[in-house]
C-alpha positions as CSV (number, residue, x, y, z in Angstrom):
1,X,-17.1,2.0,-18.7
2,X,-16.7,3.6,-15.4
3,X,-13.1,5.2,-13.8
4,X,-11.8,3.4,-10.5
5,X,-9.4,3.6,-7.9
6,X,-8.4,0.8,-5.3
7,X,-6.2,1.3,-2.7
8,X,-4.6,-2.3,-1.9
9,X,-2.9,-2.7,1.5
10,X,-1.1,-6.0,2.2
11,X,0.1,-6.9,5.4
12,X,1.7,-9.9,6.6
13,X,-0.5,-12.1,9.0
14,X,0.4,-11.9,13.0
15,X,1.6,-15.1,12.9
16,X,4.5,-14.8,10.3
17,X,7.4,-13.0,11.3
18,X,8.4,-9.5,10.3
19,X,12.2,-9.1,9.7
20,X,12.2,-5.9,8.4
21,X,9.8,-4.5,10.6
22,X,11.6,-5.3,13.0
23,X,14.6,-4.1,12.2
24,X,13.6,-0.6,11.1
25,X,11.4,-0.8,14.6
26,X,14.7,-1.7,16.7
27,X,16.4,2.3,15.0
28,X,13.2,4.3,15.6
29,X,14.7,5.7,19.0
30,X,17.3,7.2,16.8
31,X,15.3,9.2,14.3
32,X,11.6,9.9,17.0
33,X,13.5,9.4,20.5
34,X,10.5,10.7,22.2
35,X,8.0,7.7,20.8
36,X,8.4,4.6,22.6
37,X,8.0,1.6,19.8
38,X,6.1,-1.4,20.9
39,X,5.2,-2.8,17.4
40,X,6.3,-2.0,13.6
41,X,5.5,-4.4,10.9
42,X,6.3,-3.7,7.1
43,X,3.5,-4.0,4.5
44,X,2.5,-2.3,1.1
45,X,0.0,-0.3,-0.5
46,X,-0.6,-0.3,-4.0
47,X,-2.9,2.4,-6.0
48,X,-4.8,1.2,-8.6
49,X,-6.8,2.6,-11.3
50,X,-8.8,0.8,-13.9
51,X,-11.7,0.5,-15.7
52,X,-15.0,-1.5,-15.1
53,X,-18.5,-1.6,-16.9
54,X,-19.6,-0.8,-13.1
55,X,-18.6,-1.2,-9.5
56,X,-20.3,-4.5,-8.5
57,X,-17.7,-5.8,-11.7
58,X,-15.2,-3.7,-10.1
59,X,-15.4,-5.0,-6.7
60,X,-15.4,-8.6,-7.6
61,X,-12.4,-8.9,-10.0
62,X,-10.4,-6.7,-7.3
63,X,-11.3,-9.4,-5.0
64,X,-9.7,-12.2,-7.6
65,X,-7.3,-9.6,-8.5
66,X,-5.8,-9.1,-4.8
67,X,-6.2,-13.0,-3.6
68,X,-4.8,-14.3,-6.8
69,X,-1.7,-12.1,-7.8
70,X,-1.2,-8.5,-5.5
71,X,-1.1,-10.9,-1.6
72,X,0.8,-14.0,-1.1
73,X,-2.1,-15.6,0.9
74,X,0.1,-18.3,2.7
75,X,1.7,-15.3,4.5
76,X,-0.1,-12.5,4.1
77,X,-4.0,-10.6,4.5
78,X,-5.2,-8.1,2.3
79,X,-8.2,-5.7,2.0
80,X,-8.4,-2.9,0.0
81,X,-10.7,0.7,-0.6
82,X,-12.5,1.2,-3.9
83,X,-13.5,4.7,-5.3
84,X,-15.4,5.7,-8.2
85,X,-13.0,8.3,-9.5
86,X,-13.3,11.3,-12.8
87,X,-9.0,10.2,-12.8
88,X,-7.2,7.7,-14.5
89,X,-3.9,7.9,-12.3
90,X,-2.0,9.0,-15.1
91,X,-0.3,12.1,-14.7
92,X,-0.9,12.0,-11.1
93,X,1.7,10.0,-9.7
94,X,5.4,11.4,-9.1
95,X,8.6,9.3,-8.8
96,X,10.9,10.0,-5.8
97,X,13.8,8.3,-7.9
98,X,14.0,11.2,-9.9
99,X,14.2,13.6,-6.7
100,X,10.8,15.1,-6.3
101,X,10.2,13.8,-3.0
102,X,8.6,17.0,-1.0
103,X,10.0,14.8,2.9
104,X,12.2,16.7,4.4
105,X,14.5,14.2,5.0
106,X,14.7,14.4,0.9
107,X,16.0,18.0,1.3
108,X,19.7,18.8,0.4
């Protein structure tokens, strides 16, 4: 078995409307007044590591994978990058819940 990591990035289609995005777009001025905001939309990225026997396997369950359970297709497009890797993810990944962020804006 071979060591993977996908990078999944959702995004909603153009078409669908972006409430959030536009909300946090609408208070940029107040946190970056010197950008001038013509378009925010809201999406995710997920990081994924796994297993496969190899990385045609790989690719084509992440393609089932991400149409079938990570994207809501009615609303939303995904794609996603895919990386034979040495790391299993564990270990690697901190939680800003638990105040480890390194932002400044985390800073007391």
């Amino acid at each position: 078995m071979k060591k993977f990591k996908a990078l999944v990035f959702v995004r909603l289609r153009g078409s669908v409307s972006d409430a959030a995005g536009n909300a946090v777009m609408n208070n940029t001025n107040r946190i970056a007044p010197k950008l001038k905001s013509n378009l925010l939309r809201i999406g995710k990225c997920i990081d994924y590591w796994f297993e496969a026997e190899d990385f045609e396997t790989a690719q084509s369950e992440m393609n089932i994978l991400s149409d079938q359970m990570l994207a809501n297709t009615v609303i939303e497009d995904w794609s996603y990058e895919l990386h034979e890797t040495e790391e299993t993810g564990i270990g690697n990944i901190t939680n800003d819940n638990a105040g480890t962020s390194k932002h400044a804006l985390f800073d007391a």
